[in-house]
N, C-alpha and C positions, 0 to 999 in steps of 0.2 A: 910179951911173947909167950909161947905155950909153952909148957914145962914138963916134964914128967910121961906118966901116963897118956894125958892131954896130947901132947903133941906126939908120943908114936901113935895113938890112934888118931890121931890128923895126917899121921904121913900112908896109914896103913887103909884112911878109905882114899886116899889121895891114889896110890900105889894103883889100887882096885879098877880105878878110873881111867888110867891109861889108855888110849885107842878107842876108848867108848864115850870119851865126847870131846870135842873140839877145844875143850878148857884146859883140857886135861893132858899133855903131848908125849911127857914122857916121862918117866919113872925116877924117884928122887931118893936119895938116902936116908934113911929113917934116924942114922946118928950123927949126923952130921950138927958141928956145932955152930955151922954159918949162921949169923944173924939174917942175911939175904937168901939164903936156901930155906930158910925157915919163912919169911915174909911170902914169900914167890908161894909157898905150897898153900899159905892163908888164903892171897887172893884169886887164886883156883880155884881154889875150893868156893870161896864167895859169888865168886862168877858163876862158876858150874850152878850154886844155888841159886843164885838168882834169874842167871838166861835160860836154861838149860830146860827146856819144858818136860824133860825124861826127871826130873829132877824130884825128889823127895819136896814135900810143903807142910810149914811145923805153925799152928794156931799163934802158937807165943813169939813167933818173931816177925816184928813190923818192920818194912823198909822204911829206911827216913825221909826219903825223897830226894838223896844227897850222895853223892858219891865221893871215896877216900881216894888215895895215893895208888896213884896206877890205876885208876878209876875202879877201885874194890867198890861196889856197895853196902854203903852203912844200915845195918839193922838198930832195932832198940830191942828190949825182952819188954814182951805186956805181959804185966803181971796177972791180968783180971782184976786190979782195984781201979785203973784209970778211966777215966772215957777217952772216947778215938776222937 
């Protein structure tokens, strides 16, 4: 789970999100030490990245073809040394 830094800037573009996309519903606490408040904001944000055609798109991250827990979509990081 995201730690630190990491995960208030997970909750603070999550926050940002609210109302501006269907992923996104409504507004979470950033200190919270829920194990489950914290999962919920991961796979929002993974959705929002992945459905969400308003959505930002990063070279280095491939979908696996595969989907997690609460149907999150799973990425891999390509580094540039592999082939696709």
């Amino acid at each position: 789970m995201p730690k630190g830094e990491v995960k208030q800037e997970m909750f603070k573009v999550h926050n940002s999100l609210v109302g501006k996309t269907k992923y996104i519903a409504r507004e979470e606490n950033p200190n919270t030490g829920c194990g489950s408040c914290i999962q919920r904001v991961k796979i929002n944000l993974w959705k929002w990245y992945h459905y969400d055609e308003k959505s930002p798109t990063y070279k280095g991250l491939i979908f696996t073809g595969r989907l997690g827990i609460y149907n999150m979509p799973l990425y891999r990081i390509h580094n540039g040394e592999q082939e696709e």
